[in-house]
TIVO-555056 format. One record per residue (C-alpha): residue number from 1; x, z, y. Coordinates in steps of 0.05 Angstrom, whole numbers. Example, Ala and Ser with C-alpha at 12.3 -4.5 7.8 and 13.67 -1.06 7.14 Angstrom:
<sites>
<site nr="1" px="246" pz="156" py="-90"/>
<site nr="2" px="273" pz="143" py="-21"/>
</sites>
This chain:
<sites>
<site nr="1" px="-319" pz="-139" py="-383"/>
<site nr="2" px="-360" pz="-79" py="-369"/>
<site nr="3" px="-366" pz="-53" py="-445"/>
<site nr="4" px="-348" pz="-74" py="-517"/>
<site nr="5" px="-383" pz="-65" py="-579"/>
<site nr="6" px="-330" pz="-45" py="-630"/>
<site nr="7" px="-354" pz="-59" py="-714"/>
<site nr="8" px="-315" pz="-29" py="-773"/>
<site nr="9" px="-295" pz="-61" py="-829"/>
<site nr="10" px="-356" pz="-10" py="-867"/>
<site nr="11" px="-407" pz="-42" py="-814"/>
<site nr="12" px="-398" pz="27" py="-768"/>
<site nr="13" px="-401" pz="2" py="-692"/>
<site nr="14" px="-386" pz="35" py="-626"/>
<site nr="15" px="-392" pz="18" py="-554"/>
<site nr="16" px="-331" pz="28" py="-513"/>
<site nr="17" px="-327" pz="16" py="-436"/>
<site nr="18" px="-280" pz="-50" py="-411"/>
<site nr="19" px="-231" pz="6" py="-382"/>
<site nr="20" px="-226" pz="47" py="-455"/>
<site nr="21" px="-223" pz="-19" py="-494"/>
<site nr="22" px="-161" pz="-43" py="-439"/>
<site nr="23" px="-128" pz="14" py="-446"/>
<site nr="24" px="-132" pz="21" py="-521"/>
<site nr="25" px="-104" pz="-57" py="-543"/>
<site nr="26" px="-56" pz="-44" py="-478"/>
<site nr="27" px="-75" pz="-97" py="-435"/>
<site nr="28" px="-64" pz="-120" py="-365"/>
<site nr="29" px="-141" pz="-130" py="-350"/>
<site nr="30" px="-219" pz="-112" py="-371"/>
<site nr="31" px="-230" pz="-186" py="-354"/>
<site nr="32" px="-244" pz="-232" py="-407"/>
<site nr="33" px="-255" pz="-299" py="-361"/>
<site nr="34" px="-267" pz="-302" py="-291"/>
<site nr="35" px="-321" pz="-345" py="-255"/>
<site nr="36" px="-284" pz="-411" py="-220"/>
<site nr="37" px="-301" pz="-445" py="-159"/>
<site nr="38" px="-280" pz="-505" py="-113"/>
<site nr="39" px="-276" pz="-528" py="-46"/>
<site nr="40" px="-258" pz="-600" py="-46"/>
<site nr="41" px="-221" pz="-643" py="6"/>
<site nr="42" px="-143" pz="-671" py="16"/>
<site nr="43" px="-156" pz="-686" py="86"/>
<site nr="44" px="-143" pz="-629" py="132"/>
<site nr="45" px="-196" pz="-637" py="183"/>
<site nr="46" px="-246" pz="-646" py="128"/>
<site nr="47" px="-214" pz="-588" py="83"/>
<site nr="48" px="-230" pz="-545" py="140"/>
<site nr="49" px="-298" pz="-573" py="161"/>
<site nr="50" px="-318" pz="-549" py="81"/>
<site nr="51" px="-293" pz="-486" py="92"/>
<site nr="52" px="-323" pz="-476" py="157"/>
<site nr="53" px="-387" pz="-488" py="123"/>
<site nr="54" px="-382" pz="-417" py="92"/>
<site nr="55" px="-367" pz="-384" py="153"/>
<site nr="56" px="-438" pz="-355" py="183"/>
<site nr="57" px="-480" pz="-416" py="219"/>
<site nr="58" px="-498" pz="-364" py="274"/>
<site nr="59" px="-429" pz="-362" py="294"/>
<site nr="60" px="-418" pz="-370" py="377"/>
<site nr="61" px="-342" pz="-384" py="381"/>
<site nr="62" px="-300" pz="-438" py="342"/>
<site nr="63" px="-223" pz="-433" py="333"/>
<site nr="64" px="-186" pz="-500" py="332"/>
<site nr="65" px="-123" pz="-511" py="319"/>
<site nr="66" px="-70" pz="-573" py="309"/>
<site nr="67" px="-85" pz="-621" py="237"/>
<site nr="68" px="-10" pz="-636" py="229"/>
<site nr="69" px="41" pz="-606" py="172"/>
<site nr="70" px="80" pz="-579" py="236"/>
<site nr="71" px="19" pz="-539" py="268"/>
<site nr="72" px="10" pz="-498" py="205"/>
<site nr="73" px="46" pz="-437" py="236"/>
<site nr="74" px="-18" pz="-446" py="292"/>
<site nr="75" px="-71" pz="-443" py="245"/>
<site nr="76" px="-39" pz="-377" py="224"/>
<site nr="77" px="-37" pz="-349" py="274"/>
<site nr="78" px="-114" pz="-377" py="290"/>
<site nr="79" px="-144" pz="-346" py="229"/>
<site nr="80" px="-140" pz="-274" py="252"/>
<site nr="81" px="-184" pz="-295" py="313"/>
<site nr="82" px="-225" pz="-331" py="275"/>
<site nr="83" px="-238" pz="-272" py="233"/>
<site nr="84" px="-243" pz="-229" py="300"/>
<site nr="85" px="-300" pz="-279" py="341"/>
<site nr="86" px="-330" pz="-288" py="270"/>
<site nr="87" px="-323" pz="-355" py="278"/>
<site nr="88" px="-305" pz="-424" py="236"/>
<site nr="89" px="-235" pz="-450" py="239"/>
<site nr="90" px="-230" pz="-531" py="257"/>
<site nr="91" px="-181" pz="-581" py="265"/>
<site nr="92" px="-160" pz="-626" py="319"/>
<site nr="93" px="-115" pz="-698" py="335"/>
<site nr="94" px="-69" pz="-695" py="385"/>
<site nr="95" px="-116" pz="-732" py="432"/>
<site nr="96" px="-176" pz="-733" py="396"/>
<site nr="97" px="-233" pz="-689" py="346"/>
<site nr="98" px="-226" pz="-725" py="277"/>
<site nr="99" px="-302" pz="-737" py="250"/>
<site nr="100" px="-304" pz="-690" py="209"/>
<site nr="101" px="-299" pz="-629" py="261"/>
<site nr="102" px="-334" pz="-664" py="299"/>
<site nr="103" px="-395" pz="-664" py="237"/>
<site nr="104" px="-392" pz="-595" py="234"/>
<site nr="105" px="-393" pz="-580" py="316"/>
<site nr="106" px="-462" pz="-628" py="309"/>
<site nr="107" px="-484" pz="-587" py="254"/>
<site nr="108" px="-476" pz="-520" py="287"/>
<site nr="109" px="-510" pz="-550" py="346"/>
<site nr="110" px="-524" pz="-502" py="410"/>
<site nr="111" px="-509" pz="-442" py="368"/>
<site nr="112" px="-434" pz="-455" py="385"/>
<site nr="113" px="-419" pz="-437" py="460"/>
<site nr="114" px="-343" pz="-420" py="463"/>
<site nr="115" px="-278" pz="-462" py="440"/>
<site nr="116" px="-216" pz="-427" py="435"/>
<site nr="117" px="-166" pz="-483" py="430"/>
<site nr="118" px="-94" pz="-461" py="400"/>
<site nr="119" px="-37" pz="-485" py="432"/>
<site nr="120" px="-14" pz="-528" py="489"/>
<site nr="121" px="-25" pz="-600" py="509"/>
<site nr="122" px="31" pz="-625" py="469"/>
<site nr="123" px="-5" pz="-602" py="411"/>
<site nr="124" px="-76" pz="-615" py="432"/>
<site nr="125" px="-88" pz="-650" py="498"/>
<site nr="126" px="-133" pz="-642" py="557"/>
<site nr="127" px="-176" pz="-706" py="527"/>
<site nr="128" px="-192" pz="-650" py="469"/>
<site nr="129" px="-217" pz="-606" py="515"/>
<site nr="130" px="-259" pz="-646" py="557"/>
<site nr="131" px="-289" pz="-669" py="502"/>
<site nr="132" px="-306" pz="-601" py="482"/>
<site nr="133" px="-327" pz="-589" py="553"/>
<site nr="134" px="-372" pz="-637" py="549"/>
<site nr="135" px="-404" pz="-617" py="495"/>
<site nr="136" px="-427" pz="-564" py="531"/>
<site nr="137" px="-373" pz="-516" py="506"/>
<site nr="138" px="-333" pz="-462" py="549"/>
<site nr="139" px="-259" pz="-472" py="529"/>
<site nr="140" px="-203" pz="-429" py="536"/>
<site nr="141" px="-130" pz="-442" py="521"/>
<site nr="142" px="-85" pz="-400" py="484"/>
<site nr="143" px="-9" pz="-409" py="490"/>
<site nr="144" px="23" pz="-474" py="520"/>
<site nr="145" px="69" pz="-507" py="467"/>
<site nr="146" px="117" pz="-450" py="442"/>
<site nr="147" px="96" pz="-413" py="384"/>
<site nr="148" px="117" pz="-356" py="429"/>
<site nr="149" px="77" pz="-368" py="483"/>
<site nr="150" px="15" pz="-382" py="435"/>
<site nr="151" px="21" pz="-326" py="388"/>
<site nr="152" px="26" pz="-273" py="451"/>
<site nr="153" px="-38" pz="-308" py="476"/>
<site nr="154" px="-71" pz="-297" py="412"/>
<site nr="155" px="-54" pz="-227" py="407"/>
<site nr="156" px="-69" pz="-218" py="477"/>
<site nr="157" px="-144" pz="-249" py="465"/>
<site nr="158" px="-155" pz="-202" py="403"/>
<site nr="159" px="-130" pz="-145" py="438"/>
<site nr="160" px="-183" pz="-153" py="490"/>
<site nr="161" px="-236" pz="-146" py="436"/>
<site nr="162" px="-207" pz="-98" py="381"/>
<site nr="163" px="-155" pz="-44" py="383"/>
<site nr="164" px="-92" pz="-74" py="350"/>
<site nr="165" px="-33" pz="-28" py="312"/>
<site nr="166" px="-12" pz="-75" py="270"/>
<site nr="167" px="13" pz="-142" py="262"/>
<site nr="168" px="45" pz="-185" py="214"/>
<site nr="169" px="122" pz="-223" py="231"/>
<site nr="170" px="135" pz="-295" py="202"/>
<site nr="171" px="182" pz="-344" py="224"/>
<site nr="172" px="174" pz="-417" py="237"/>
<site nr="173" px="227" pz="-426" py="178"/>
<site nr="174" px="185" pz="-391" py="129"/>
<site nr="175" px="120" pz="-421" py="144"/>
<site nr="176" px="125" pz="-445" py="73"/>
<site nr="177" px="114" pz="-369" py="50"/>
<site nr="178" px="75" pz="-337" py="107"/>
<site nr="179" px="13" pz="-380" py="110"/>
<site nr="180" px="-12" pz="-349" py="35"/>
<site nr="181" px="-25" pz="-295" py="85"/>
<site nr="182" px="-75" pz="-324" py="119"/>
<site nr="183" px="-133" pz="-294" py="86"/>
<site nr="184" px="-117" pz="-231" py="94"/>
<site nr="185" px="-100" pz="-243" py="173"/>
<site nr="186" px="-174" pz="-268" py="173"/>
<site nr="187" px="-202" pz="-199" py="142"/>
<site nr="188" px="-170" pz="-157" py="166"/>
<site nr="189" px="-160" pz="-188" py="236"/>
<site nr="190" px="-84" pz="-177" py="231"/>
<site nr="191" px="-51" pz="-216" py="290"/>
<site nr="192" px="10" pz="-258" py="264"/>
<site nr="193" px="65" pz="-269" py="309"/>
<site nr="194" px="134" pz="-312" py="306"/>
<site nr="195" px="203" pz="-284" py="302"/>
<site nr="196" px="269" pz="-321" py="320"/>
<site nr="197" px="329" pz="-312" py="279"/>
<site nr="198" px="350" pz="-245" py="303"/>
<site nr="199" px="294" pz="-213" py="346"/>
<site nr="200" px="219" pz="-225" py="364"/>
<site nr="201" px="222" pz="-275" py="430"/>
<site nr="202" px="206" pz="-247" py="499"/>
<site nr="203" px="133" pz="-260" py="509"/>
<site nr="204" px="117" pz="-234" py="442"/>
<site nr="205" px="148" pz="-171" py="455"/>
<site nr="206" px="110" pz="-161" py="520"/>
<site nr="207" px="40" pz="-171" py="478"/>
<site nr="208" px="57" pz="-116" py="424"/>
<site nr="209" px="84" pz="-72" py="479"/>
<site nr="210" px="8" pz="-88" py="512"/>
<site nr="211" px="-30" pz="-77" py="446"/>
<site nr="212" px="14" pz="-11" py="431"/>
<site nr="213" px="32" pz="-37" py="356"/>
<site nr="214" px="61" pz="18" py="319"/>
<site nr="215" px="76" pz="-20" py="258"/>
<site nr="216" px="90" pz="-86" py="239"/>
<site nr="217" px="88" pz="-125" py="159"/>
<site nr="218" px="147" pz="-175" py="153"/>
<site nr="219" px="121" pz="-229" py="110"/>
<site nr="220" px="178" pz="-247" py="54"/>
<site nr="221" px="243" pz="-223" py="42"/>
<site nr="222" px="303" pz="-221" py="82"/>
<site nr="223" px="319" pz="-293" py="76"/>
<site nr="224" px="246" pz="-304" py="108"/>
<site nr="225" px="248" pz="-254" py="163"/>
<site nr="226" px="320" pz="-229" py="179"/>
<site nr="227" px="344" pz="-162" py="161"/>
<site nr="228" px="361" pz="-176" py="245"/>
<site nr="229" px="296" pz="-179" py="263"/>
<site nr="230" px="276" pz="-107" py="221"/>
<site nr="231" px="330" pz="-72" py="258"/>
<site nr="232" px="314" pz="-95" py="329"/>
<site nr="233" px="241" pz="-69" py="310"/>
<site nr="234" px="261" pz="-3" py="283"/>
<site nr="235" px="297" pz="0" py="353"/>
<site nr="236" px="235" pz="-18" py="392"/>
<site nr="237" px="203" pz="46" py="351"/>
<site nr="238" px="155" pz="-2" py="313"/>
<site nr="239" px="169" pz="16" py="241"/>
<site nr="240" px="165" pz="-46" py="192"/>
<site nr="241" px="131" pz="-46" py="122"/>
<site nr="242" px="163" pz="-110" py="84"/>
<site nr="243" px="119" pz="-148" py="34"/>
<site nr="244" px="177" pz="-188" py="-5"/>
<site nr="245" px="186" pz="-239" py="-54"/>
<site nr="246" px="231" pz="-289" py="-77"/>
<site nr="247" px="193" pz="-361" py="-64"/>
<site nr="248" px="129" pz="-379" py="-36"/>
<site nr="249" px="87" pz="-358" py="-111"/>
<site nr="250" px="127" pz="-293" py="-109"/>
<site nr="251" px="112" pz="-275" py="-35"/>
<site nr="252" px="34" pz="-298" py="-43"/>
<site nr="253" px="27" pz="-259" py="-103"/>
<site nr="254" px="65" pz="-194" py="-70"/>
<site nr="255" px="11" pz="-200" py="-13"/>
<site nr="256" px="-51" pz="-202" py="-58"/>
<site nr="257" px="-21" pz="-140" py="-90"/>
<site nr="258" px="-1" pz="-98" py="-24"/>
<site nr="259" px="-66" pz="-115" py="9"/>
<site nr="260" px="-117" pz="-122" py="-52"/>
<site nr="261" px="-146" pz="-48" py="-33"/>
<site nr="262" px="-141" pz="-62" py="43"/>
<site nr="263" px="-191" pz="-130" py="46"/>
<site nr="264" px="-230" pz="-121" py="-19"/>
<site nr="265" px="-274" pz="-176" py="-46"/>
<site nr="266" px="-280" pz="-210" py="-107"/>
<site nr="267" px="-250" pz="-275" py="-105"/>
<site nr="268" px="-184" pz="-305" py="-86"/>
<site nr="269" px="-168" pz="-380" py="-68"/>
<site nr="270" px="-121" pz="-421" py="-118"/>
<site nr="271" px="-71" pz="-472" py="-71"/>
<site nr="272" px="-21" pz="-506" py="-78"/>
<site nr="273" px="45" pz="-498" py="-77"/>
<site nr="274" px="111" pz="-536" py="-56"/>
<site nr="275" px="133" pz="-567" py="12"/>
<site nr="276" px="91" pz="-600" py="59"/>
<site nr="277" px="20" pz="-561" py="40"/>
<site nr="278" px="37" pz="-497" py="88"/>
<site nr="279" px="-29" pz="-524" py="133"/>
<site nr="280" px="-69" pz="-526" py="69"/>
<site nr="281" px="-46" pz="-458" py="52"/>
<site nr="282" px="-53" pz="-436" py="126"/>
<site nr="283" px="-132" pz="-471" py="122"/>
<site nr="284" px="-154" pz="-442" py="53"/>
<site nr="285" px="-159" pz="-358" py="90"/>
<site nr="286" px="-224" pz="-390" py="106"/>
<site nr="287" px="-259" pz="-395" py="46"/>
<site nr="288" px="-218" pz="-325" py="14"/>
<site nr="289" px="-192" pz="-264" py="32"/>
<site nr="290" px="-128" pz="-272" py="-25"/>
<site nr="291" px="-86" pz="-335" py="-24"/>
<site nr="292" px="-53" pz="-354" py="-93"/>
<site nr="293" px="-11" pz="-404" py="-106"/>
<site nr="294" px="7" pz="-460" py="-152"/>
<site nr="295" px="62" pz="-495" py="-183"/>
<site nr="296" px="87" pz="-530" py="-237"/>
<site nr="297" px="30" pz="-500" py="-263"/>
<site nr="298" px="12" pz="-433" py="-262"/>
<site nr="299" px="68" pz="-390" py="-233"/>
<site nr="300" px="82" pz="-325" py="-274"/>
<site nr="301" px="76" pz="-280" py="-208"/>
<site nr="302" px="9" pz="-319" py="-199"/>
<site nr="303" px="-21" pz="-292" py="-268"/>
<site nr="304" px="14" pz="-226" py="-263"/>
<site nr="305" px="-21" pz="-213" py="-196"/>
<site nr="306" px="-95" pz="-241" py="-227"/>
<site nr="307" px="-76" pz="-193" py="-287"/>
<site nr="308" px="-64" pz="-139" py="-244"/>
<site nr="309" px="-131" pz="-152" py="-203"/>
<site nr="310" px="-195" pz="-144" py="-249"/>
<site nr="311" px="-238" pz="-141" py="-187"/>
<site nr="312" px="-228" pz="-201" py="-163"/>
<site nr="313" px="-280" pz="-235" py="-210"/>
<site nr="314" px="-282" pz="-302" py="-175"/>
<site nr="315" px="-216" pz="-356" py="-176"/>
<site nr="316" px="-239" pz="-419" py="-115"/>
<site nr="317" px="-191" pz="-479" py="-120"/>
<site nr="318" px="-185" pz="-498" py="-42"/>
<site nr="319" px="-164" pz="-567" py="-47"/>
<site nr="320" px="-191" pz="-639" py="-93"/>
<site nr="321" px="-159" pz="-626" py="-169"/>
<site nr="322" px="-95" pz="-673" py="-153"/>
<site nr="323" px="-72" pz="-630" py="-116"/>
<site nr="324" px="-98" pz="-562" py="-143"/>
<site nr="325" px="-105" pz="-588" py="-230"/>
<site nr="326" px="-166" pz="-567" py="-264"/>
<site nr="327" px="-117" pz="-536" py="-318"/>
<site nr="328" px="-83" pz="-484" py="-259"/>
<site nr="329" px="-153" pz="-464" py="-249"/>
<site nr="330" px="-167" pz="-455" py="-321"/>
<site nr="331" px="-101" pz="-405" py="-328"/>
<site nr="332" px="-132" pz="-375" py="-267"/>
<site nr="333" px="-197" pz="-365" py="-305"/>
<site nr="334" px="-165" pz="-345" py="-370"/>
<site nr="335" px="-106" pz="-292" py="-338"/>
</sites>
């Protein structure tokens, strides 16, 4: 709300700004009801083919990256090159392009002229990238099949185009709470890289030590990335900034708050929450730069952070409403 028109009980009326009239009845927001949004699909390949339609149709580089529940950490750490080349994020089989990536390769025609694939061949085999190849794509590989080894080729491949200081520290434990970040990664071109228990595996150490990063955000609290894992940084000189939270609505609601000034725009992307949707969180930093989720409704940290945000002005469900309800999005609206 941008101004209010105030009337008297003696008919005398005047016009107060949305900021004067918040801060006079004390509440959270200037927003009366945001605009809402969807991106429909269950499917992963074909969630991602609808959000790649957003992405610019000049784009010259695609990102793909593993379908399954288990590759979700991948498509994490994808979106940040993504957001780097510009380019859409797509999905692929094991040993084969579902049709729906393959769609939108067809539709972006000769525009496209690189493939970074994500992984190794256990995750997506050599028949994917012939395939590609034959399309009359160049293809390079990133990483073989440790999440070590592919998210210090990531970093590596963004460090070659972009000076990188910073990058954010998951673990494949905590995927559950780390892929909400995946929006952010995209803007702000954040590499994401893959702790162990106790200290950031060998390869990954040798790409920040390449890039120079100076500072690192650990996504979730200590039960998400170790307390461990903070020290052996702080030892390395790399100072960590921890964005913390309790569950996966806590943590995805602490990120939209720490890094609301940092990526600006005006809408965020409603998921959903609970086991087993990490790659649809990890897929919907394509259509948003904020990733909120669901639950049982809507969770309280959910609406807090949507209170706290007037900017953001535009609430996208990512996902067909049985998984994301039409009445989250309406709390959403209405927060």
């Amino acid at each position: 709300m941008a101004r209010a028109v105030a009337t008297s009980s003696d008919g005398r009326t005047a016009t107060r700004s949305g900021t004067a009239l918040r801060r006079a009845l004390g509440l959270p927001s200037a927003m009366l009801r945001r605009a809402s949004a969807r991106t429909s699909g269950d499917y992963p390949p074909e969630l991602a083919a609808a959000m790649a339609r957003r992405t610019s149709s000049s784009a010259s580089s695609v990102v793909i990256t593993g379908m399954y529940e288990q590759d979700s950490v991948h498509t994490l750490i994808g979106q940040p090159l993504a957001g780097t080349v510009s380019g859409p994020l797509l999905l692929s089989g094991r040993s084969t392009l579902p049709a729906a990536t393959l769609a939108e390769l067809d539709r972006r025609g000769s525009r496209l002229r690189h493939a970074f694939v994500v992984g190794g061949p256990g995750i997506i085999g050599d028949g994917v990238l012939a395939t590609l190849r034959a399309r009359g794509l160049s293809v390079t590989r990133l990483g073989q099949d440790s999440t070590d080894s592919v998210a210090a080729a990531v970093l590596d491949e963004i460090r070659r185009r972009r000076t990188v200081t910073r990058v954010a520290v998951t673990t494949t434990s905590s995927k559950e709470v780390s892929a909400a970040f995946s929006g952010t990664a995209r803007r702000l071109r954040e590499p994401v890289v893959v702790a162990g228990s106790t200290v950031l595996p060998w390869r990954t150490r040798g790409a920040l030590s390449r890039a120079g990063v100076d500072r690192v955000h650990l996504l979730g609290s200590t039960a998400h990335v170790s307390a461990a894992v903070e020290s052996s940084l702080r030892s390395r000189g790399i100072g960590p900034i921890r964005v913390s939270g309790r569950d996966t609505a806590d943590v995805a609601g602490a990120l939209g708050r720490y890094f609301d000034r940092s990526v600006g725009g005006s809408e965020v992307a409603l998921v959903p929450g609970g086991a087993g949707r990490s790659l649809h969180r990890a897929l919907a930093g394509g259509t948003s730069t904020v990733v909120l989720v669901g639950g049982s409704g809507l969770p309280s940290s959910t609406a807090s952070t949507l209170q706290q945000a007037p900017g953001w002005t535009r609430v996208r469900a990512v996902g067909d409403a049985d998984v994301v309800p039409s009445g989250w999005l309406w709390a959403a609206r209405e927060a």
